[in-house]
PyMOL Python script that loads the backbone (N, CA, C, O; Angstrom):
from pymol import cmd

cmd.read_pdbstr("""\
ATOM      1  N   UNK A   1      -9.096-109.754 105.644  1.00  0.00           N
ATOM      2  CA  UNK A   1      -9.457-109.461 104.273  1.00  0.00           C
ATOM      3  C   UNK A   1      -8.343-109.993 103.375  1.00  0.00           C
ATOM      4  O   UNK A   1      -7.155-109.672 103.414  1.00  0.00           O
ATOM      5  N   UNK A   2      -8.968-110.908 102.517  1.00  0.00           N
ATOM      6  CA  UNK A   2      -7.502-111.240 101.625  1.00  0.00           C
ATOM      7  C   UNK A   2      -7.473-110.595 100.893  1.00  0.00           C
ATOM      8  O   UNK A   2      -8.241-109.633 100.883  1.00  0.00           O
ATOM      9  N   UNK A   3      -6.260-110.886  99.585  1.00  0.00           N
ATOM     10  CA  UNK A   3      -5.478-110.474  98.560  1.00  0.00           C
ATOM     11  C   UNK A   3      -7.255-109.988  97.752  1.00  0.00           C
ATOM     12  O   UNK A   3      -7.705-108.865  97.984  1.00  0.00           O
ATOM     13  N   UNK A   4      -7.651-110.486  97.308  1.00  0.00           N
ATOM     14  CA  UNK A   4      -9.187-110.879  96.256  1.00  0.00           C
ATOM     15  C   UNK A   4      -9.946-109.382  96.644  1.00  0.00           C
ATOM     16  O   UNK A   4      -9.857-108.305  96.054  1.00  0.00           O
ATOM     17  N   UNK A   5     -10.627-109.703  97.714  1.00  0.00           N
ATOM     18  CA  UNK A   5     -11.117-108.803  98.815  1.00  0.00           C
ATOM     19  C   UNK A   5     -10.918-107.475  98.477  1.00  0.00           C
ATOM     20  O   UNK A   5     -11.695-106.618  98.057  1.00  0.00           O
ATOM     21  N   UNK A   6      -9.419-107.456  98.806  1.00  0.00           N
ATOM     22  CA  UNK A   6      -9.163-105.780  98.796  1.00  0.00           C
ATOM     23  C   UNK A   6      -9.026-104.769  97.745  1.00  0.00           C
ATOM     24  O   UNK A   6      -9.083-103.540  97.690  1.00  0.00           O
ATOM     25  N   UNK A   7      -8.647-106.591  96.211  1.00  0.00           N
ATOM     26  CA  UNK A   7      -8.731-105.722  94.816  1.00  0.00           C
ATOM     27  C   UNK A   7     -10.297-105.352  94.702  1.00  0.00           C
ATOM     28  O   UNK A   7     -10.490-104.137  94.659  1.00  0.00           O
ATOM     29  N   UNK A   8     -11.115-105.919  94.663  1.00  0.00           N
ATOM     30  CA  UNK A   8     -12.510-105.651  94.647  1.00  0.00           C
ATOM     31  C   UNK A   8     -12.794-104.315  95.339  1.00  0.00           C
ATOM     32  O   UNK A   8     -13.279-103.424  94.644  1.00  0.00           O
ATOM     33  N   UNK A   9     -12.558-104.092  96.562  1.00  0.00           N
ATOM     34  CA  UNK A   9     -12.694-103.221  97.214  1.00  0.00           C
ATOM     35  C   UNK A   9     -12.103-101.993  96.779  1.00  0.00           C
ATOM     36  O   UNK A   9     -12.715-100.926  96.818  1.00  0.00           O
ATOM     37  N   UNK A  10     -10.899-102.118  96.354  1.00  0.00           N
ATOM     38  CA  UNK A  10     -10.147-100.936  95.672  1.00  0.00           C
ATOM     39  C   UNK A  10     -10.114-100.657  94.570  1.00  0.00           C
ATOM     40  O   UNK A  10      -9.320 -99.835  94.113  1.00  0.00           O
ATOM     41  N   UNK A  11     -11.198-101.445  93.719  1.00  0.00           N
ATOM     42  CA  UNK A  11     -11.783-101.341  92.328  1.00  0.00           C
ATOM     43  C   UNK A  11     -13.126-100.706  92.175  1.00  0.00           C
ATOM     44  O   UNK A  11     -13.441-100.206  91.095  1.00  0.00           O
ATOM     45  N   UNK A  12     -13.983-100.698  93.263  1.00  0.00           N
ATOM     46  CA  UNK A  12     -15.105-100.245  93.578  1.00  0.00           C
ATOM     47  C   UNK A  12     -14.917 -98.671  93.807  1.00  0.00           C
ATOM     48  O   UNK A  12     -15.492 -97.728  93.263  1.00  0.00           O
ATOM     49  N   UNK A  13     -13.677 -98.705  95.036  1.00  0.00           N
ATOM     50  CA  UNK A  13     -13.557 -97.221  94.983  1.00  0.00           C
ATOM     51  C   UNK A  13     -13.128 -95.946  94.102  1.00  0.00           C
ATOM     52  O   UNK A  13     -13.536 -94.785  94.080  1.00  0.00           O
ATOM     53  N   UNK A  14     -11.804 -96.871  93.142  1.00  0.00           N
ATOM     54  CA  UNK A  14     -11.722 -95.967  91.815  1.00  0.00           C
ATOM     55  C   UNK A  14     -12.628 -96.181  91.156  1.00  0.00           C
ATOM     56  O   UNK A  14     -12.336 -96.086  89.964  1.00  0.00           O
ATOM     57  N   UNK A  15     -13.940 -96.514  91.392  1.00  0.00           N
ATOM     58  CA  UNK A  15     -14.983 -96.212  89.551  1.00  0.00           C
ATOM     59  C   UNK A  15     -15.909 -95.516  90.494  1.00  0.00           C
ATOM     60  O   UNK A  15     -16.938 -94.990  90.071  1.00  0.00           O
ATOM     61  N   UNK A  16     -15.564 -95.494  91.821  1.00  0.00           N
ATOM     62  CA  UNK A  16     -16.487 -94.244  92.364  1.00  0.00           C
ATOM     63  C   UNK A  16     -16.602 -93.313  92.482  1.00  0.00           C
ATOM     64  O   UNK A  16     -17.606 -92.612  92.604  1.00  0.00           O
ATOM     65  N   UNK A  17     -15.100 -93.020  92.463  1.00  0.00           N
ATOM     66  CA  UNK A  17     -14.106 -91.651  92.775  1.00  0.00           C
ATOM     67  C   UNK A  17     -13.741 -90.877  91.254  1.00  0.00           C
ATOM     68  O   UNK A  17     -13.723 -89.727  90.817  1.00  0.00           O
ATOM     69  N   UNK A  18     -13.457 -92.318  90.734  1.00  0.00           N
ATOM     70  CA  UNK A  18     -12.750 -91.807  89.156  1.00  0.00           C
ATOM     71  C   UNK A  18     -13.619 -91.727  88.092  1.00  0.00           C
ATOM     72  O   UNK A  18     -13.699 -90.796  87.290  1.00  0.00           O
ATOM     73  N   UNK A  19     -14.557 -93.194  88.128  1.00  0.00           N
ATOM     74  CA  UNK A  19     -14.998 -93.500  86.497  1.00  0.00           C
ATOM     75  C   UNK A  19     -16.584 -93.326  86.944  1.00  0.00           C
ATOM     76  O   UNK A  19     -17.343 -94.110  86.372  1.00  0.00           O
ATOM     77  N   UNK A  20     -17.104 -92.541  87.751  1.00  0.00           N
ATOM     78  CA  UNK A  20     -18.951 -92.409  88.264  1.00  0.00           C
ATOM     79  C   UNK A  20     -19.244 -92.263  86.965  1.00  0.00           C
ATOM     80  O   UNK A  20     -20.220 -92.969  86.711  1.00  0.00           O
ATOM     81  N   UNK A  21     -18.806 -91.595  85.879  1.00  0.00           N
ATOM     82  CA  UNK A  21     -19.878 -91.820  84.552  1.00  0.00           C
ATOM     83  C   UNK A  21     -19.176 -91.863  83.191  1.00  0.00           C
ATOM     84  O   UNK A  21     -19.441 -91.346  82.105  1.00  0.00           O
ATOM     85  N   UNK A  22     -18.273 -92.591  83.588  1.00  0.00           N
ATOM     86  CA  UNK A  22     -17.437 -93.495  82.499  1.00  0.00           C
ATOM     87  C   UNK A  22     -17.518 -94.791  82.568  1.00  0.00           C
ATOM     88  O   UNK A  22     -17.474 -95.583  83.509  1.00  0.00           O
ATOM     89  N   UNK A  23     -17.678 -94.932  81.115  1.00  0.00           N
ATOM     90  CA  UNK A  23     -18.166 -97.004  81.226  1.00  0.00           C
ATOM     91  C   UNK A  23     -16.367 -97.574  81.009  1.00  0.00           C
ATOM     92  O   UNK A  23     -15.777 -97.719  79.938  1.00  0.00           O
ATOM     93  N   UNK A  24     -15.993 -97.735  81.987  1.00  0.00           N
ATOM     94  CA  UNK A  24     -14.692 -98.138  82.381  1.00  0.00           C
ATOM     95  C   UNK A  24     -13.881 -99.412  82.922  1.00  0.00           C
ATOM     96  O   UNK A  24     -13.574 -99.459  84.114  1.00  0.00           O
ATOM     97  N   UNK A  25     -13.582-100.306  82.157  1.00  0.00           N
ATOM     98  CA  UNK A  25     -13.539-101.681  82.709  1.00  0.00           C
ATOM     99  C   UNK A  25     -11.900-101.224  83.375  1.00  0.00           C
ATOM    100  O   UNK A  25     -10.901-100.819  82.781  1.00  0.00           O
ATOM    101  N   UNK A  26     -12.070-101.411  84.405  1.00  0.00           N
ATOM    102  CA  UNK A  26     -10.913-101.854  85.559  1.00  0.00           C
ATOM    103  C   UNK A  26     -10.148-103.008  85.355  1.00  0.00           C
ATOM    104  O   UNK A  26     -10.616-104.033  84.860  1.00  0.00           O
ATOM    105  N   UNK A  27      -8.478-102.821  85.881  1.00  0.00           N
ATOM    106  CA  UNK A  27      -7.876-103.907  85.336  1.00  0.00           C
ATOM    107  C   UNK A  27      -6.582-103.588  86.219  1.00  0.00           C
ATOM    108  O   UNK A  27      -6.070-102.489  86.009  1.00  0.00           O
ATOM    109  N   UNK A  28      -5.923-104.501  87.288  1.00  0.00           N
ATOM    110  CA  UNK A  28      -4.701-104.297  88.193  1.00  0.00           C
ATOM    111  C   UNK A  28      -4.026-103.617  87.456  1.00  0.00           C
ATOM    112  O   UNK A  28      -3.548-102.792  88.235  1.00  0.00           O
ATOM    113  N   UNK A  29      -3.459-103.272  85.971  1.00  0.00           N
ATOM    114  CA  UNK A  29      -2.750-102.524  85.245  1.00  0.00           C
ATOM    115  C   UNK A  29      -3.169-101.043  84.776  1.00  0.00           C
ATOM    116  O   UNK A  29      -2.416-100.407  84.038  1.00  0.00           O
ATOM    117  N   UNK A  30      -4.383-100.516  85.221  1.00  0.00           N
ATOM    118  CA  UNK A  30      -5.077 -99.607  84.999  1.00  0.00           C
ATOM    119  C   UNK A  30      -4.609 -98.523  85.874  1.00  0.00           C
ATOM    120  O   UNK A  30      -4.782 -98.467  87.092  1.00  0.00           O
ATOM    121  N   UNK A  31      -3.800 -97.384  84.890  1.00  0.00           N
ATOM    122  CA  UNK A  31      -3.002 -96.351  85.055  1.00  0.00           C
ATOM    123  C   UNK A  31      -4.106 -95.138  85.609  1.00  0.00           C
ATOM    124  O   UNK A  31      -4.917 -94.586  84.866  1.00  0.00           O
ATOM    125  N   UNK A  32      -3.945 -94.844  87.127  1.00  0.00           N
ATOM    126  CA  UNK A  32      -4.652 -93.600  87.786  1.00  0.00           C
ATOM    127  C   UNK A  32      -4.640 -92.571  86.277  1.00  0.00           C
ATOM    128  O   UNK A  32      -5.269 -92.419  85.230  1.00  0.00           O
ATOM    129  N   UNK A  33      -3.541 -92.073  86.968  1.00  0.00           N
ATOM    130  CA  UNK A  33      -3.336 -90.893  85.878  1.00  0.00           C
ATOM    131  C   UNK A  33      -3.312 -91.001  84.430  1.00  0.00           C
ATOM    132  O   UNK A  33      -3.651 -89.915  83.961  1.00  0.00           O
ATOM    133  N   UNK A  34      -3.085 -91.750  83.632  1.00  0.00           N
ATOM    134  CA  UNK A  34      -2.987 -91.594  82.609  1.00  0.00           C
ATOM    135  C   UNK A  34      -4.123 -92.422  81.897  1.00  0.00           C
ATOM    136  O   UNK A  34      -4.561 -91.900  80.872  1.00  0.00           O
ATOM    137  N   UNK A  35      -4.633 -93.547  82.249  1.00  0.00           N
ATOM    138  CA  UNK A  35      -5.793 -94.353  81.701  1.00  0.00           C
ATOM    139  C   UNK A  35      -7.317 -93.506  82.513  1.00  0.00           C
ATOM    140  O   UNK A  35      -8.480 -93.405  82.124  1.00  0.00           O
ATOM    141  N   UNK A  36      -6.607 -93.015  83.776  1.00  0.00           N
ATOM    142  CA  UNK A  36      -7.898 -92.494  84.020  1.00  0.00           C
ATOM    143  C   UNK A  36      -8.291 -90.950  84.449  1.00  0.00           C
ATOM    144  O   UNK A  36      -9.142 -90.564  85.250  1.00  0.00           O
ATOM    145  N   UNK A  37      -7.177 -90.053  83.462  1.00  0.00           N
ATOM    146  CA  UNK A  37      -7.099 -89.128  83.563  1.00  0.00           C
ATOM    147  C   UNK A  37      -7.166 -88.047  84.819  1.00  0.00           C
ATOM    148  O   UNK A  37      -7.547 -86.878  84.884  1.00  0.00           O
ATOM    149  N   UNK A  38      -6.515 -89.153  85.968  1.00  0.00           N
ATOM    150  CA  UNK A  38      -6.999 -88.611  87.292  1.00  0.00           C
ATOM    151  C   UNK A  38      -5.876 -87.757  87.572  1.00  0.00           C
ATOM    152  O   UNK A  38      -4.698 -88.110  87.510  1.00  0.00           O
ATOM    153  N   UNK A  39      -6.429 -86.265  87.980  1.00  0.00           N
ATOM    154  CA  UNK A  39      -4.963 -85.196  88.419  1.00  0.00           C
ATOM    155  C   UNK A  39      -4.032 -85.642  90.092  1.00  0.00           C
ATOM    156  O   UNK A  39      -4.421 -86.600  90.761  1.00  0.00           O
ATOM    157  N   UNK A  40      -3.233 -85.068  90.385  1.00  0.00           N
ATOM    158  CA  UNK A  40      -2.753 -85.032  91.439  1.00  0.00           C
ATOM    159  C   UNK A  40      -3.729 -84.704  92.659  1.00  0.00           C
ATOM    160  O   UNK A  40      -3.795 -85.797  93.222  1.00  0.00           O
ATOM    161  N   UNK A  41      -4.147 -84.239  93.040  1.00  0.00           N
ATOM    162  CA  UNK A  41      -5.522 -83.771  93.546  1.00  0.00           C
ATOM    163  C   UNK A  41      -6.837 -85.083  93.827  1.00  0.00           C
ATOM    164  O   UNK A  41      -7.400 -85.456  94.857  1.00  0.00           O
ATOM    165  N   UNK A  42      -6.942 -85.452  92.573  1.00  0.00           N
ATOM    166  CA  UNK A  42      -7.659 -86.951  92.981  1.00  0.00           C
ATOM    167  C   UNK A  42      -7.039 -88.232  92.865  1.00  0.00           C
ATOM    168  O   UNK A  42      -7.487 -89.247  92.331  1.00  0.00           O
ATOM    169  N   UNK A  43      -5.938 -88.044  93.445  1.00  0.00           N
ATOM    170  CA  UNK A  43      -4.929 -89.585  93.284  1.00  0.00           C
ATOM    171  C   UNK A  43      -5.016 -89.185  94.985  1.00  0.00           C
ATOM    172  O   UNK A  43      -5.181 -89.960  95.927  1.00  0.00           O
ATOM    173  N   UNK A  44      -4.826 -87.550  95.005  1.00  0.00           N
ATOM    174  CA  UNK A  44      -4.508 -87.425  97.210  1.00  0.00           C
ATOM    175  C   UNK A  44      -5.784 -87.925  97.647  1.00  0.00           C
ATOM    176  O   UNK A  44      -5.822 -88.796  98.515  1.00  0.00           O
ATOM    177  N   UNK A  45      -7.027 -87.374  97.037  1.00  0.00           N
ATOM    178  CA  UNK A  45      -8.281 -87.855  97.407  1.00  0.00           C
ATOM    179  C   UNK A  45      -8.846 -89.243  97.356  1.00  0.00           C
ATOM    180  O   UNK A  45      -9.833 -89.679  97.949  1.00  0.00           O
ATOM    181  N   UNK A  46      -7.966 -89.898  96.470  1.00  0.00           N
ATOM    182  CA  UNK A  46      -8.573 -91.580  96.641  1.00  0.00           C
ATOM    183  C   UNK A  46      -7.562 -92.200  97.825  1.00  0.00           C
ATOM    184  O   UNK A  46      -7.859 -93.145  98.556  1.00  0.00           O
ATOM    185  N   UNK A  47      -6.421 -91.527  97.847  1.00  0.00           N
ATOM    186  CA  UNK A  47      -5.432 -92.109  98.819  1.00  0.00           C
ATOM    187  C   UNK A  47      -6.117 -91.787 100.313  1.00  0.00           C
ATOM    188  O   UNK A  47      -6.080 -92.521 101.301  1.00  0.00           O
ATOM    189  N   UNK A  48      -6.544 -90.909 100.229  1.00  0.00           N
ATOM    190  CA  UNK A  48      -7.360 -90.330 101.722  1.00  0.00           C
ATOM    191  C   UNK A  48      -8.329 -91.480 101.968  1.00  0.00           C
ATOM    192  O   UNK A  48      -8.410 -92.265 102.913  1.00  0.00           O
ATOM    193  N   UNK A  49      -9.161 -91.337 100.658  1.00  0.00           N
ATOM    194  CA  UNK A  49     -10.001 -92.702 101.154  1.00  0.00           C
ATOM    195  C   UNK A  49     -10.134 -94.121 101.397  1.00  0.00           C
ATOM    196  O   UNK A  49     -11.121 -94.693 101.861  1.00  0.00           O
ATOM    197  N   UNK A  50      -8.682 -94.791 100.919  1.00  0.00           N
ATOM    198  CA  UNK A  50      -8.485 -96.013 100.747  1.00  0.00           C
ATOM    199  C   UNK A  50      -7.946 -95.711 102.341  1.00  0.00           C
ATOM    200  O   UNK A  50      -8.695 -96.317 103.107  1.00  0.00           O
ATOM    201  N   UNK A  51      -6.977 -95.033 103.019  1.00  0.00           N
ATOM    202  CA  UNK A  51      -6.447 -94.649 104.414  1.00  0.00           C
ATOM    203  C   UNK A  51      -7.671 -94.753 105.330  1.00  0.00           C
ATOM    204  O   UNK A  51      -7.502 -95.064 106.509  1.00  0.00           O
ATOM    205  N   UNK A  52      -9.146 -94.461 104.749  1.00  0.00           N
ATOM    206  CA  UNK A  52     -10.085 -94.469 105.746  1.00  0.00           C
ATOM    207  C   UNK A  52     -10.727 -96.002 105.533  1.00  0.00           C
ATOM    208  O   UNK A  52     -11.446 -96.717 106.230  1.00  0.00           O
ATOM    209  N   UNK A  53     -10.298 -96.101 104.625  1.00  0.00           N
ATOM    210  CA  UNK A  53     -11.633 -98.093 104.492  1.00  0.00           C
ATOM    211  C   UNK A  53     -10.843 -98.814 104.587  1.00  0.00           C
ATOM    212  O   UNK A  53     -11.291 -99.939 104.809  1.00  0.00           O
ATOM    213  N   UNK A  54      -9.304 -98.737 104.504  1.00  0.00           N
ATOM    214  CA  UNK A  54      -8.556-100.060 105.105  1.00  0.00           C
ATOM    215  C   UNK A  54      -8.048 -99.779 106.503  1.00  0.00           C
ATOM    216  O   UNK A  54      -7.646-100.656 107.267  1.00  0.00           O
ATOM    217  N   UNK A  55      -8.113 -98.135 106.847  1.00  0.00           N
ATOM    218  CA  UNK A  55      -8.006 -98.172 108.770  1.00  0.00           C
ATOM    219  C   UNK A  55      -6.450 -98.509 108.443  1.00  0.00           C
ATOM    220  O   UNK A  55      -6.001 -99.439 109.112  1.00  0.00           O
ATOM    221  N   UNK A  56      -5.472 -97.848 107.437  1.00  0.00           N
ATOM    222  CA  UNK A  56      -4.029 -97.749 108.061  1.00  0.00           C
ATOM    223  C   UNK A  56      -3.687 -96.387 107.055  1.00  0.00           C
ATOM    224  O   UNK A  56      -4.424 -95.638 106.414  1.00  0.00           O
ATOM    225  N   UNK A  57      -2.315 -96.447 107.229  1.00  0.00           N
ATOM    226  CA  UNK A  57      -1.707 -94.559 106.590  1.00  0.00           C
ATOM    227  C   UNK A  57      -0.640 -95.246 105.567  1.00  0.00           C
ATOM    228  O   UNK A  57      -0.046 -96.318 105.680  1.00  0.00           O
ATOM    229  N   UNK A  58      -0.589 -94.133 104.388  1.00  0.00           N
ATOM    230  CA  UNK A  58       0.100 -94.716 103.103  1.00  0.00           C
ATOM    231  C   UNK A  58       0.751 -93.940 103.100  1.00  0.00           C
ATOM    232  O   UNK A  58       0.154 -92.875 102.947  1.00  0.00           O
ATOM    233  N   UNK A  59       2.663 -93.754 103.274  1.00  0.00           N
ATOM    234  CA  UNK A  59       3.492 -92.603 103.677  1.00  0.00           C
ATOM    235  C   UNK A  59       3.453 -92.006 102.175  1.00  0.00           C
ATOM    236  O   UNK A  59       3.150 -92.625 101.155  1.00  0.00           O
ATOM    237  N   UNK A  60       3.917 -90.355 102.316  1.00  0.00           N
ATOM    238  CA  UNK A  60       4.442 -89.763 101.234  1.00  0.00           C
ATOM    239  C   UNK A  60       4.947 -90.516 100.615  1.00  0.00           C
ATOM    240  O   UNK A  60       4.158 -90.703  99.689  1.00  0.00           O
ATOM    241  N   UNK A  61       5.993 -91.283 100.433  1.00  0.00           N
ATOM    242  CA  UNK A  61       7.435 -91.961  99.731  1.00  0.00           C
ATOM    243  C   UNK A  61       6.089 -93.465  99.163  1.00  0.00           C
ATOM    244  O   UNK A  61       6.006 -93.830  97.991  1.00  0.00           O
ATOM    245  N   UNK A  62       5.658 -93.767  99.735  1.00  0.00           N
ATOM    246  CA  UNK A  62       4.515 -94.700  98.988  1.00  0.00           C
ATOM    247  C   UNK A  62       3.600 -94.110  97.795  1.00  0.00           C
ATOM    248  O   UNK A  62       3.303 -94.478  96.658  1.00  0.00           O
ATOM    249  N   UNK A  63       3.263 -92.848  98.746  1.00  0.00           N
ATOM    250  CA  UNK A  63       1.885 -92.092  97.820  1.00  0.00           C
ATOM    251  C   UNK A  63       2.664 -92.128  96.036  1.00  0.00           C
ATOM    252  O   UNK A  63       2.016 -92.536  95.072  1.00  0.00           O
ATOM    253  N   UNK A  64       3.997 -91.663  95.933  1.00  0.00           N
ATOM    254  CA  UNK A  64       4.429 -91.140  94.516  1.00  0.00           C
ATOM    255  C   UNK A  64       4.936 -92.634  94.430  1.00  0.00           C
ATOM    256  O   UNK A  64       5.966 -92.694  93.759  1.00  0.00           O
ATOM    257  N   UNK A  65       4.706 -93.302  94.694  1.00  0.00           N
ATOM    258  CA  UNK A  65       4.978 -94.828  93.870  1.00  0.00           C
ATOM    259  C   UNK A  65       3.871 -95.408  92.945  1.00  0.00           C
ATOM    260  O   UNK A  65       3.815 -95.850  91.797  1.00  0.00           O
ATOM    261  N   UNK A  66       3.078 -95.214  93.907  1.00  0.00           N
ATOM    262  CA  UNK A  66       1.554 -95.590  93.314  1.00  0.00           C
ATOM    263  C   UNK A  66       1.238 -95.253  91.844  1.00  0.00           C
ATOM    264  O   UNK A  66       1.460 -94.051  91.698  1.00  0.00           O
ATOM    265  N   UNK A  67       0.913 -95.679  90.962  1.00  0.00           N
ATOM    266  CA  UNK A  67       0.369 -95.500  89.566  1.00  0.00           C
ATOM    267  C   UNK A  67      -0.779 -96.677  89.088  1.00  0.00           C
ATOM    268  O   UNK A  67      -1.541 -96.602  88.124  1.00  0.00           O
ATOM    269  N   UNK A  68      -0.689 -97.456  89.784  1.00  0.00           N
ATOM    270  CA  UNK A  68      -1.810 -98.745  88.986  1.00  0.00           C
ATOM    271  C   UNK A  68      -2.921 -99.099  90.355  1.00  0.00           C
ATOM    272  O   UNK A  68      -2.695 -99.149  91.564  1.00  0.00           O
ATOM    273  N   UNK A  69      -3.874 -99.256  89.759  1.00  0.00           N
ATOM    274  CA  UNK A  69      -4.704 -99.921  90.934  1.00  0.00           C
ATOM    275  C   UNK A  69      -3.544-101.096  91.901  1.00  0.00           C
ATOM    276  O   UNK A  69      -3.301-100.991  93.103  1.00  0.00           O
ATOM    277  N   UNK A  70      -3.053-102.030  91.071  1.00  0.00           N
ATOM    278  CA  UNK A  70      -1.908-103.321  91.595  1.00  0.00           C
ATOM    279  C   UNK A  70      -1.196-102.741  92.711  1.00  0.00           C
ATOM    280  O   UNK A  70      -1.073-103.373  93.761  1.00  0.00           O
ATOM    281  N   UNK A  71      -0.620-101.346  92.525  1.00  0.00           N
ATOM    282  CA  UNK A  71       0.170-100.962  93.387  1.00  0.00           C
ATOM    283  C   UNK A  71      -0.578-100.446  94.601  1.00  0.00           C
ATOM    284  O   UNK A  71      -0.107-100.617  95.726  1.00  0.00           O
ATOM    285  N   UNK A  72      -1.800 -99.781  94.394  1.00  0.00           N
ATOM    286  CA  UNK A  72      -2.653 -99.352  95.447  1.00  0.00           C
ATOM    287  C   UNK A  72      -2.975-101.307  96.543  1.00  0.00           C
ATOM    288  O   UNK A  72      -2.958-101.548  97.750  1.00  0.00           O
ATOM    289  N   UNK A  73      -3.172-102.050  95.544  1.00  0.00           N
ATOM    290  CA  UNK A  73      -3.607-103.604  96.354  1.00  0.00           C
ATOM    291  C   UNK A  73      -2.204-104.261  97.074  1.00  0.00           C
ATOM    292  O   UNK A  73      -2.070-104.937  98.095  1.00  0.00           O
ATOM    293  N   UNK A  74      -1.442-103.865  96.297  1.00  0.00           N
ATOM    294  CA  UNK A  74      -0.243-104.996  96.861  1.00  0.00           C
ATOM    295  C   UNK A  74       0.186-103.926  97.870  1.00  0.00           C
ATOM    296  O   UNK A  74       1.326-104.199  98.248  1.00  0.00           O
ATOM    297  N   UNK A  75      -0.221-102.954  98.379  1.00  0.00           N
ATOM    298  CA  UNK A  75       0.422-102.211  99.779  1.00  0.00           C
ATOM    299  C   UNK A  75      -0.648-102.527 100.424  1.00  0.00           C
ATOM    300  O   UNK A  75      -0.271-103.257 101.340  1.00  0.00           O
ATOM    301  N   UNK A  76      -1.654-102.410 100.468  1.00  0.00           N
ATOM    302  CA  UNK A  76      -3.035-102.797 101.683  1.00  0.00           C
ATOM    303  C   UNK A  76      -2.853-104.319 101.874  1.00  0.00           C
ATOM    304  O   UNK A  76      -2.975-104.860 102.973  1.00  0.00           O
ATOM    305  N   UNK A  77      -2.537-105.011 100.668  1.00  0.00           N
ATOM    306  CA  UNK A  77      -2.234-106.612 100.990  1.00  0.00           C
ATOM    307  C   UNK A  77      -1.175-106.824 102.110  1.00  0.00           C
ATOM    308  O   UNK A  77      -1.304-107.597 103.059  1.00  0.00           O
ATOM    309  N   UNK A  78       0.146-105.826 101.793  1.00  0.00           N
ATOM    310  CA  UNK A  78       1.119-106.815 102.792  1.00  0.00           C
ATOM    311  C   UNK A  78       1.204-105.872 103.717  1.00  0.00           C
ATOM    312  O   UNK A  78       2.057-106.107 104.574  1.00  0.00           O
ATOM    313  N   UNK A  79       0.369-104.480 103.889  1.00  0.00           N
ATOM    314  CA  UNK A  79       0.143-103.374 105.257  1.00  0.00           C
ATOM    315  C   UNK A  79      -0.880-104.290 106.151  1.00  0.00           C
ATOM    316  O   UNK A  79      -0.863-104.146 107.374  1.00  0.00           O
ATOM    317  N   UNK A  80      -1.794-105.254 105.530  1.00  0.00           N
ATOM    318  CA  UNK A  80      -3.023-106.022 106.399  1.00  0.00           C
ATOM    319  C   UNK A  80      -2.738-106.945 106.630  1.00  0.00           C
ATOM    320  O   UNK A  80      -2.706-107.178 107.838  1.00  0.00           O
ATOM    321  N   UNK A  81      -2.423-107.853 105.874  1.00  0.00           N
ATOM    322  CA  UNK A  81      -1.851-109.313 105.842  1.00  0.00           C
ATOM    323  C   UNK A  81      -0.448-110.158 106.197  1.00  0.00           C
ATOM    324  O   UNK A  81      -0.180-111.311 106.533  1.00  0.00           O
ATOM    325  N   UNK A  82       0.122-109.209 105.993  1.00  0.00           N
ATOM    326  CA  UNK A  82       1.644-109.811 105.798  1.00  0.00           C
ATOM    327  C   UNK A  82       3.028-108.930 106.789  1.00  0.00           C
ATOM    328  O   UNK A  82       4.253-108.980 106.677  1.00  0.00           O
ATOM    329  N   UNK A  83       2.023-108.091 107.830  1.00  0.00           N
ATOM    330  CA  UNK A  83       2.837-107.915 109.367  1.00  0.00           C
ATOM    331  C   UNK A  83       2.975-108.506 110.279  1.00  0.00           C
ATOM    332  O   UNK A  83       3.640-108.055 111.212  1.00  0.00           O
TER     333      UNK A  83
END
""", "prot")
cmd.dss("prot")
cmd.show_as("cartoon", "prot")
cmd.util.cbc("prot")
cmd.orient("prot")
């Protein structure tokens, strides 16, 4: 799965998880929490699910890095691609 691939994929899942009935254009700079008002609680719950559709584990010390979709892609990019 390349770089392309997995943003798509991980863009699909936050407007599934996050924006189901918000007309919400997605954008690698698009802030979980703060653009998409997502609590702590559904940042663990999308992390659970991105852990189940890319088939690897995103440590604690990763999880609180995370803030942008970009950051959710560029760890599945070089966790899939670039070992």
């Amino acid at each position: 799965m390349n770089r392309d691939e997995i943003q798509i994929k991980v863009m699909q899942l936050v407007k599934e998880k996050l924006c189901a009935k918000k007309n919400v254009v997605l954008t690698e700079s698009t802030l979980l929490q703060d653009d998409l008002n997502a609590d702590s609680l559904d940042v663990a719950d999308l992390i659970n699910e991105f852990e189940e559709t890319f088939d690897l584990s995103i440590p604690d010390d990763v999880m609180d890095d995370i803030k942008t979709i970009k950051d959710i892609v560029d760890f599945v990019d070089r966790e899939k691609n670039h070992k």
